[in-house]
C-alpha positions in Angstrom: -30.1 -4.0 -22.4 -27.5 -6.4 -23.0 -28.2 -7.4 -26.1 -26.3 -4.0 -26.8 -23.4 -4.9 -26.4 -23.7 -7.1 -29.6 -23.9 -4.0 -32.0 -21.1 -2.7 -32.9 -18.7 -1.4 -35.4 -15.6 -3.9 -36.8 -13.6 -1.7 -34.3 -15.6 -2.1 -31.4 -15.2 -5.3 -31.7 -11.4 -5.3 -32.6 -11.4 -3.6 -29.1 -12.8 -6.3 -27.3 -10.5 -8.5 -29.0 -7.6 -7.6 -28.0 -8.5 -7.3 -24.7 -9.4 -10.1 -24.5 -6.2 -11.3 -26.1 -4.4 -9.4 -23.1 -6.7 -10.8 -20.5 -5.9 -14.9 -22.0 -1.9 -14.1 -21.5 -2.7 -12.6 -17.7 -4.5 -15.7 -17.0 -1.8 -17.7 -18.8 1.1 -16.0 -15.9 -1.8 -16.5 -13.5 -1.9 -20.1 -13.5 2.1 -20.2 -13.6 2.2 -18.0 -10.2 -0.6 -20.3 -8.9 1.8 -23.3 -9.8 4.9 -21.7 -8.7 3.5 -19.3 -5.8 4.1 -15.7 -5.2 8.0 -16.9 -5.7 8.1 -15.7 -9.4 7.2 -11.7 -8.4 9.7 -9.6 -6.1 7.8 -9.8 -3.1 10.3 -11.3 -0.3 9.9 -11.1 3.6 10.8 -7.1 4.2 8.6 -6.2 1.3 4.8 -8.5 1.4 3.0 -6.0 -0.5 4.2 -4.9 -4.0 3.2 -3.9 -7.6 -0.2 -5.2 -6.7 -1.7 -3.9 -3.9 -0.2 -0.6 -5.2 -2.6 -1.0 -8.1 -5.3 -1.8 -5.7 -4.7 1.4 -3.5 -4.7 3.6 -6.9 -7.8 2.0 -7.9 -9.8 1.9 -4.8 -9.1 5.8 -5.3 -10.4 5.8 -8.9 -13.5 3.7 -7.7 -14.2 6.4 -5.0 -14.0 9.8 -7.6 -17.3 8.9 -8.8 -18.5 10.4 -5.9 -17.3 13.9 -7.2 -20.2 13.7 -9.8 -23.1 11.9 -7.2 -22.5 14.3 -4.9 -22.9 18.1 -6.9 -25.9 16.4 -9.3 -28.4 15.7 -5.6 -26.7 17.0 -3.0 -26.5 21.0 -5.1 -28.8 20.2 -8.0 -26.3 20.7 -10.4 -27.9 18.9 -13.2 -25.3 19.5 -15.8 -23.4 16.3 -13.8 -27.0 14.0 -14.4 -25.9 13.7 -18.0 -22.6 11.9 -17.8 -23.2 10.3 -13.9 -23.9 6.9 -15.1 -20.0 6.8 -17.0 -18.7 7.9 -13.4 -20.7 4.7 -11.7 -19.5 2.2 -14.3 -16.2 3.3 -13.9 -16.2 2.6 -10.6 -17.7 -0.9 -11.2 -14.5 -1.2 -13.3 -12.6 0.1 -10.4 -13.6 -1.8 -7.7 -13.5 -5.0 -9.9 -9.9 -4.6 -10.5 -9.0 -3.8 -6.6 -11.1 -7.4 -6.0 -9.0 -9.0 -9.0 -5.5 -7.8 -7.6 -6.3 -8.5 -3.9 -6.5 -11.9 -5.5 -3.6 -12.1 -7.1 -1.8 -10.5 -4.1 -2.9 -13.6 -1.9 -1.4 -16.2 -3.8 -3.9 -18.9 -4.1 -7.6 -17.7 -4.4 -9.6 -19.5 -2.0 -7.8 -17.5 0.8 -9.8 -14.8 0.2 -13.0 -17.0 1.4 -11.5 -17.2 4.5 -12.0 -13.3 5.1 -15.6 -13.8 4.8 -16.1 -17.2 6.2 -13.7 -16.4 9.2 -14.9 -12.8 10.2 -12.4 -10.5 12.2 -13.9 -7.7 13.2 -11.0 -5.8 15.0 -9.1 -6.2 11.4 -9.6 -3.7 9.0 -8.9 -5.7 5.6 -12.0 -7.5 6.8 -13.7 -4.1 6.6 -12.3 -3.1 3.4 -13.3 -6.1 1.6 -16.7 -5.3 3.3 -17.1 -2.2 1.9 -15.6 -2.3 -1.4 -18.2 -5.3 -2.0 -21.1 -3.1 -1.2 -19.8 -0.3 -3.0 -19.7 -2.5 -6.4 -23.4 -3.5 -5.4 -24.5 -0.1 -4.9 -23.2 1.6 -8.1 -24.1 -1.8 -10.1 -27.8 -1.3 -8.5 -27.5 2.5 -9.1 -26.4 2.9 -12.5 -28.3 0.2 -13.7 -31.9 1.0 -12.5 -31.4 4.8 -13.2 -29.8 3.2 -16.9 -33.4 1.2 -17.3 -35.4 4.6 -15.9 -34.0 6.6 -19.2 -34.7 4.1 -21.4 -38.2 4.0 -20.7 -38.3 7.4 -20.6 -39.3 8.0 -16.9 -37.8 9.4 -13.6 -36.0 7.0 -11.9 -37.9 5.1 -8.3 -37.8 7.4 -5.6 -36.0 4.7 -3.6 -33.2 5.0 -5.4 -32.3 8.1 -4.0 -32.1 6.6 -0.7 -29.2 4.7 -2.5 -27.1 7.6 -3.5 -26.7 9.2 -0.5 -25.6 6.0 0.6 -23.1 5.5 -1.8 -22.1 9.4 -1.0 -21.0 8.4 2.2 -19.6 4.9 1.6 -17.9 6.2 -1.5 -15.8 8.2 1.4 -15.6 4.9 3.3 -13.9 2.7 1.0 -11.0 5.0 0.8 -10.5 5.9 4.2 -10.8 2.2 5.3 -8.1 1.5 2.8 -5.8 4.4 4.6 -6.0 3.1 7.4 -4.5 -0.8 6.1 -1.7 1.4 6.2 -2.0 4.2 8.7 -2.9 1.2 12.0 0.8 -0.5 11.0 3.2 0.8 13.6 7.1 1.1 12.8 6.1 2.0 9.4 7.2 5.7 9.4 6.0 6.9 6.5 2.6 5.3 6.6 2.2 5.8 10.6 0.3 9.3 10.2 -3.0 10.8 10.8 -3.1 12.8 7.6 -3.0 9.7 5.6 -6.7 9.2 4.9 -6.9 12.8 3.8 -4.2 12.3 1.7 -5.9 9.6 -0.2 -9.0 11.4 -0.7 -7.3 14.1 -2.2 -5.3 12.5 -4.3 -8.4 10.2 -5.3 -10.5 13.0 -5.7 -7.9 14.8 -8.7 -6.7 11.4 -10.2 -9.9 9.6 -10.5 -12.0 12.5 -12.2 -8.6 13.0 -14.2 -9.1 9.7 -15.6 -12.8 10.3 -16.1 -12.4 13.4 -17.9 -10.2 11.8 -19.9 -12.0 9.1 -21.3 -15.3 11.4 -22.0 -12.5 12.8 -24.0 -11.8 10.2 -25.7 -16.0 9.2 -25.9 -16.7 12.7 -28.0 -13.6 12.0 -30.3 -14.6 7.8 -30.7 -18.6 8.2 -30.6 -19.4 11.7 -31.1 -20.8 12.0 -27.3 -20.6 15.6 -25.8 -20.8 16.5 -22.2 -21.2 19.5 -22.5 -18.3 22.3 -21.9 -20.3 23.1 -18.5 -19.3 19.7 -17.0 -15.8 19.6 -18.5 -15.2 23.2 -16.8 -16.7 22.1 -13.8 -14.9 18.9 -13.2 -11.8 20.5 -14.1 -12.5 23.2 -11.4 -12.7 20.2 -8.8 -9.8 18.1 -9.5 -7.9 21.9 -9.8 -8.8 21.7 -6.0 -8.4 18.5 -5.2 -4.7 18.5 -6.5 -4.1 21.5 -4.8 -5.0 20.0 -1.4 -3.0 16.6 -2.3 0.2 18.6 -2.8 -0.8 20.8 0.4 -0.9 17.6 2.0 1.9 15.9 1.2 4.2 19.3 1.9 2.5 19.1 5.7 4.5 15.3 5.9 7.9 16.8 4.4 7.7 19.7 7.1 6.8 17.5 10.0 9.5 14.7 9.2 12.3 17.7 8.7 11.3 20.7 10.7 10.5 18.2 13.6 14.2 16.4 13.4 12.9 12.8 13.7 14.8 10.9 11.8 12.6 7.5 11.7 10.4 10.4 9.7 13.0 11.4 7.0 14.7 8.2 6.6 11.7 6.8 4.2 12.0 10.5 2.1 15.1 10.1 1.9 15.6 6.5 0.3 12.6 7.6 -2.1 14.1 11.0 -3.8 17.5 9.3 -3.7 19.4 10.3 -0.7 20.5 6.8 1.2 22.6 6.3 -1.4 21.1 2.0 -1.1 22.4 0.0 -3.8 20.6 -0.5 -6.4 17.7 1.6 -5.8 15.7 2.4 -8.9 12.5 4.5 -7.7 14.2 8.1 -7.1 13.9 9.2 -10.8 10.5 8.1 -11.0 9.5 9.8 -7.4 11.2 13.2 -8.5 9.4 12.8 -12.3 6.2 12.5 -9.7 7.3 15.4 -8.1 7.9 17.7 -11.3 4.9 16.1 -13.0 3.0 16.8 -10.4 3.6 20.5 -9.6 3.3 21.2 -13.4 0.0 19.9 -13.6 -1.1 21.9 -10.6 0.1 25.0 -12.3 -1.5 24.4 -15.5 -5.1 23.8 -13.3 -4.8 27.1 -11.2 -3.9 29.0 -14.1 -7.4 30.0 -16.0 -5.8 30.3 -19.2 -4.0 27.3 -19.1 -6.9 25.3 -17.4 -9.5 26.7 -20.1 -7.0 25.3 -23.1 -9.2 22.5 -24.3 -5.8 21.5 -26.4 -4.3 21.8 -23.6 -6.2 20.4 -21.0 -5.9 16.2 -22.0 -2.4 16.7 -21.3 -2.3 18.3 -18.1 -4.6 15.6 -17.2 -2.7 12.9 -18.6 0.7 14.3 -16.5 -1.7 14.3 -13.0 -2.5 10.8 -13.7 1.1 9.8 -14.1 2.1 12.0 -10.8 -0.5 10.8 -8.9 0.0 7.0 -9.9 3.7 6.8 -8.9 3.1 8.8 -5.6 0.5 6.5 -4.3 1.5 3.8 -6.1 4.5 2.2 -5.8 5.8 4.9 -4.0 3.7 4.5 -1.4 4.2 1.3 -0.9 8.1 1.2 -1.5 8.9 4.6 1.2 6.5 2.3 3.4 8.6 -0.7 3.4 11.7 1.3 3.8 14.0 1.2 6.0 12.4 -1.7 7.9 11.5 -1.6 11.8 15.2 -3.0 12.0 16.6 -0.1 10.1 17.9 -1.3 7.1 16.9 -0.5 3.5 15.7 -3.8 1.1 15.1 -2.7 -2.7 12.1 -4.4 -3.9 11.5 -4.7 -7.9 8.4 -5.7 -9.2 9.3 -8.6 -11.7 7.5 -9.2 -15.4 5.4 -11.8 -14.5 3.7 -9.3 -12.0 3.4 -6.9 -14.2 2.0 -9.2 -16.8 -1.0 -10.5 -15.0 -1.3 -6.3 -13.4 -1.8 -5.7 -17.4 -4.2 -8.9 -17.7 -6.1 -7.1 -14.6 -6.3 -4.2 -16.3 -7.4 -5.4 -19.3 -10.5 -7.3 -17.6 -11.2 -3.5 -15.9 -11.3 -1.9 -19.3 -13.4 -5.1 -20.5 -15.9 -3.8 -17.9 -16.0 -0.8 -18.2 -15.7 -0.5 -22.9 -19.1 -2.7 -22.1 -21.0 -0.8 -19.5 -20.0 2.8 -21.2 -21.3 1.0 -24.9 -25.0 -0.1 -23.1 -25.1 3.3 -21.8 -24.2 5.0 -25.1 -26.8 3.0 -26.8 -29.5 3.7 -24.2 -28.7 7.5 -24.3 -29.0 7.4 -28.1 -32.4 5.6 -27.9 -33.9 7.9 -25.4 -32.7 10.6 -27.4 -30.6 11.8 -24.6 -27.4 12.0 -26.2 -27.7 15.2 -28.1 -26.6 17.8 -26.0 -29.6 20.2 -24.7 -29.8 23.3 -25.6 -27.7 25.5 -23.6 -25.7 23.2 -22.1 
């Protein structure tokens, strides 16, 4: 099936192009950081993890959505999902390749990560993570790719593979919660030190990762004329309407214990986020309060049938959850983390452009991924005559 990645129109292949383009520049600031070290980004001894490992939390969420799709399709027989599962598992190959590629960058010189594998800790939980984010890339490269080669031919997919979903059903929860608790296991890190944390991140990956997916079908229908159906987009919607309902939810539950409770260890990392520690050069309040705003808009436009049901509409109140949800568990996330320190003070952290050029490089090798896998599937769907939508769908 790979050969299909060599048809294409002239922009197809302008795509890839430029991407690649992107990618050569990311590798270009990649080999100056490896020469220089992790001096060039704005990572200093209050602040180790930055614009990276932000990236990697978002995207270990994004990975983790496709699960949203795996687990109505065989867990409820919703078959209307079956059509447009295999996008949701390459994405997450996408995903979880970026979350390898910034973990990466984040260490400074490669070969370091080896020594996670070839020096096993198992009371340390980044040991764990990189366990099961590798076995989650295996099982939805195994997955997609047999149930991909089942349609072409025509037949029903081997009966073993099932045994391989519900697998990645459950570890799909896994790599997410692992990932929480990188952060939730630190102590005298206020706003991370919280039980609610894992729960937090599956919410918020289980509204900002079908988001994204919704979005590029979206994008699929208008680009190659490939229709999911207004079943699934309906359906989908209805799921990340309640998954951003329950991220807000959670997120209020951390405002009213920090303030209702009086501790002020608590509040202290609120208030140098939305602005109120009056620190010196601080630049992420406006961008936490535009989370805040975008993110209650978007919640209205879901819960509202009429607004939820706009197909105009819809993209953009997608679009805004995206950009909500990325800042909030993004860098914000990581910056309310980091401040104040277990000393008390505040330390303002700015990602610098040579981070965010290879981030963008990173990025660019994800969408690589993933504009290849989403073309083979395309042109497998088309030759199995499976991209038509059914009747009544």
């Amino acid at each position: 099936m790979l050969e299909k990645v060599l048809k294409g129109s002239p922009k197809y292949y302008l795509w890839l192009a430029f991407l690649c383009l992107i990618i050569g520049f990311g590798v270009t600031v990649y080999i100056f950081q490896l020469v220089y070290g992790l001096g060039i980004t704005g990572l200093n001894r209050d602040t180790s993890w930055g614009f990276y490992i932000a990236q990697f939390t978002y995207l270990v969420g994004v990975a983790a959505s496709a699960v949203m799709l795996v687990l109505p399709a065989y867990f409820h027989n919703y078959k209307k999902f079956k059509r447009v599962i295999i996008f949701g598992e390459f994405l997450a190959i996408g995903a979880v390749t970026m979350c390898m590629l910034f973990i990466v960058a984040d260490m400074g010189q490669p070969q370091r990560v080896l020594n996670v594998f070839l020096y096993p800790t198992l009371n340390s939980v980044l040991f764990w993570d990189a366990t099961v984010l590798s076995v989650y890339l295996v099982l939805n490269a195994v997955i997609g790719w047999t149930t991909l080669e089942a349609e072409k031919v025509g037949m029903a997919p081997p009966q073993w593979i099932k045994y391989l979903i519900y697998l990645s059903i459950v570890w799909a929860f896994s790599i997410h919660t692992v990932t929480a608790f990188l952060y939730s296991g630190l102590p005298g890190r206020h706003y991370w030190l919280t039980a609610i944390l894992a729960a937090r991140f599956l919410a918020s990956a289980f509204c900002s990762g079908p988001a994204i997916l919704l979005l590029l079908i979206m994008l699929l229908k208008k680009l190659a004329d490939f229709d999911c159906g207004k079943a699934v987009v309906r359906t989908l919607t209805m799921i990340i309407t309640y998954a951003m309902c329950l991220n807000i939810f959670f997120f209020m539950l951390e405002v009213f214990t920090a303030f209702y409770s009086g501790m002020e260890t608590h509040q202290h990392p609120f208030f140098f986020l939305f602005g109120f520690a009056d620190v010196e050069g601080s630049w992420i309040p406006p961008f936490m309060w535009t989370a805040a705003v975008l993110g209650i808009l978007s919640m209205i436009l879901l819960v509202v049938p009429k607004f939820r049901n706009n197909d105009a509409l819809l993209p953009w109140t997608l679009f805004i959850l995206v950009i909500a949800t990325w800042i909030d568990k993004g860098l914000g996330l990581l910056i309310g983390g980091f401040n104040p320190t277990p000393f008390e003070y505040y330390t303002v952290y700015t990602p610098t452009i040579w981070e965010v050029s290879i981030a963008l490089g990173i990025f660019a090798v994800g969408a690589l991924v993933v504009s290849i896998l989403w073309k083979i599937a395309l042109e497998v769907k088309k030759e199995a005559k499976t991209f038509d939508l059914p009747e009544g769908a």
